[in-house]
Structure formats: structure tokens, C-alpha cells
C-alpha positions as CSV (number, residue, x, y, z in Angstrom):
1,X,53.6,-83.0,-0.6
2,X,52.3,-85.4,2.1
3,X,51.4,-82.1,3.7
4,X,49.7,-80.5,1.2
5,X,45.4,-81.8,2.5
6,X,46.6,-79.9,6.2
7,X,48.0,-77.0,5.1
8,X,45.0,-76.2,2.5
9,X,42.8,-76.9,5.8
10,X,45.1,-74.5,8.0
11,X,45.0,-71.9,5.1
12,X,41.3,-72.2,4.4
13,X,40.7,-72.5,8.3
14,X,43.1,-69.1,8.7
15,X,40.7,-67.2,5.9
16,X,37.6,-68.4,7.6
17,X,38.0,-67.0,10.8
18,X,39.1,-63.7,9.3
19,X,36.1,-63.7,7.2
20,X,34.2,-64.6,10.6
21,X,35.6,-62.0,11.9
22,X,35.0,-59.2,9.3
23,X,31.9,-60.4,8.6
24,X,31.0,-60.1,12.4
25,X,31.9,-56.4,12.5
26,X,29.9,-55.2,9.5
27,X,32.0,-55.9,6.3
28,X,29.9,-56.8,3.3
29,X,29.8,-60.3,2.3
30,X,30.5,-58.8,-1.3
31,X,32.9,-56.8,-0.6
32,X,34.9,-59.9,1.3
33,X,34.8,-62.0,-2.0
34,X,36.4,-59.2,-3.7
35,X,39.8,-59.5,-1.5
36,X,39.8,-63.2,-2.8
37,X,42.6,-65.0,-1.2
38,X,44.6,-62.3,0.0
39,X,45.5,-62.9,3.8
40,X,47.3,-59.7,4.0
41,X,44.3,-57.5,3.3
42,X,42.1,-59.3,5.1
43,X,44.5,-59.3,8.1
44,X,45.1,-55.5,7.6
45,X,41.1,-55.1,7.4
46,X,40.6,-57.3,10.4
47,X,43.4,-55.4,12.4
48,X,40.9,-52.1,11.7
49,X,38.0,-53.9,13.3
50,X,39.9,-54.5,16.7
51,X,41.9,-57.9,15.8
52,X,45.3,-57.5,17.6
53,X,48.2,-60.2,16.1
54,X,52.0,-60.5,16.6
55,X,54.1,-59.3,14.7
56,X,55.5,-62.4,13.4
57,X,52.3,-63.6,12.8
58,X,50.9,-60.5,10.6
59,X,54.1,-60.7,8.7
60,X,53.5,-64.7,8.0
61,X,49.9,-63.4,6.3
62,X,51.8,-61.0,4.5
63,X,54.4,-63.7,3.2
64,X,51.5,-66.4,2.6
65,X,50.0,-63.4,0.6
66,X,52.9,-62.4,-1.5
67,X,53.8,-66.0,-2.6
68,X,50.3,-66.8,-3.1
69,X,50.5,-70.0,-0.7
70,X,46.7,-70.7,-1.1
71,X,47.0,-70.9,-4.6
72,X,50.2,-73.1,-4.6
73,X,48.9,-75.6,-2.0
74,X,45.3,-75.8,-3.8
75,X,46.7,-76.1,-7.0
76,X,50.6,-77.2,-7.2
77,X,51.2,-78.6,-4.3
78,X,54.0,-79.9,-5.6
79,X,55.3,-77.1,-5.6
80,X,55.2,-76.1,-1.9
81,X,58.8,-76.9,-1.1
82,X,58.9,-72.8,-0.8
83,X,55.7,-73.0,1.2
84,X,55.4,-72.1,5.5
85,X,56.9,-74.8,7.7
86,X,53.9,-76.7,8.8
87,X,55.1,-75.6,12.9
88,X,54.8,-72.1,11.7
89,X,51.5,-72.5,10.0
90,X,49.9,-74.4,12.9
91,X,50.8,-71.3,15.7
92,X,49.1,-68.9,12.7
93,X,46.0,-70.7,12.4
94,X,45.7,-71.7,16.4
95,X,46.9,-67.6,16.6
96,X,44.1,-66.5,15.0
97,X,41.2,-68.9,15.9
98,X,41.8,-68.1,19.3
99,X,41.8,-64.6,19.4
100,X,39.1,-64.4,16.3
101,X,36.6,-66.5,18.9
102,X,37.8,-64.2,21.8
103,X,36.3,-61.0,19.8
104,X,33.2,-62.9,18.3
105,X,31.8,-64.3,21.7
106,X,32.1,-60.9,23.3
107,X,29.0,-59.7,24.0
108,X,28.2,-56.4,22.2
């Protein structure tokens, strides 16, 4: 539970720079609110637009997806015994930010 303020920062921060990302190559703003916290298809979308992730990372936005971790950690987090381990989190969110930025600051 003591957890709980970083790893709704590292989710929210993960779903930001996949936003960044999709927003960055064209997807509608409205359309991205539709998808609303579903890492997976957001990944999946962002994978389409050139965003290359490990495998173990794409199948941690799948798992945060399917147990609906947002959702848990925002609202019950008490409930986050279940949730990522906070190591495996931190390598998802440093994952992404880095190679989100990589794509976003290339020129054209």
C-alpha cells in the first residue's frame, strides 16, 4: 500500500508517453480517449506506428491491462498485493520513456 502514489505515477506516466506517442503520429485525440486505460491496445496501436518493445515488456502492458492495474491502484489500492513488482514497473516505464522520446525527437 505504501506503494500505491508511485505506481499510479509510473502507470499514468507509462499511458502518457504512449499517448505522446500516438498522438505524435496522427491518432485522434478522440479516438485515444476511447481506448481508456487499456495499455495493451495502446501498446498494440503504438507498436503499428513504429514503437519497438521487448517482449517482456509488451507482455507486462498486456498483464497491467487484463488485471486492470490502473484501476486497482487508483481506486483499491489496497488491493494491489496482485499488482507488478514495483522493479518490474520501473524497467516498463523507464522502457518506454526512453524509447517514446527517441521516436518523438526524431526529426520528420
Amino acid at each position: 500500500m505504501s506503494r500505491a502514489p508511485f505506481r499510479l505515477s509510473a502507470l499514468h506516466a507509462i499511458e502518457l508517453y504512449l499517448n505522446a506517442l500516438l498522438l505524435h503520429r496522427g491518432y485522434s485525440a478522440s479516438r485515444l480517449r476511447g481506448l481508456q486505460h487499456d495499455f495493451a491496445e495502446r501498446a498494440r496501436q503504438a507498436a503499428e506506428r513504429g514503437l519497438v518493445l521487448r517482449r517482456r515488456t509488451t507482455q507486462h502492458l498486456k498483464t497491467v491491462a487484463a488485471t486492470r492495474e490502473y484501476v486497482v491502484t487508483r481506486y483499491g489500492p489496497e488491493m494491489t498485493a496482485s499488482a507488478s513488482h514495483v522493479t518490474r514497473l520501473s524497467a516498463t516505464l523507464d522502457e518506454v520513456a526512453e524509447k517514446v522520446r527517441m521516436i518523438v525527437a526524431r526529426p520528420g
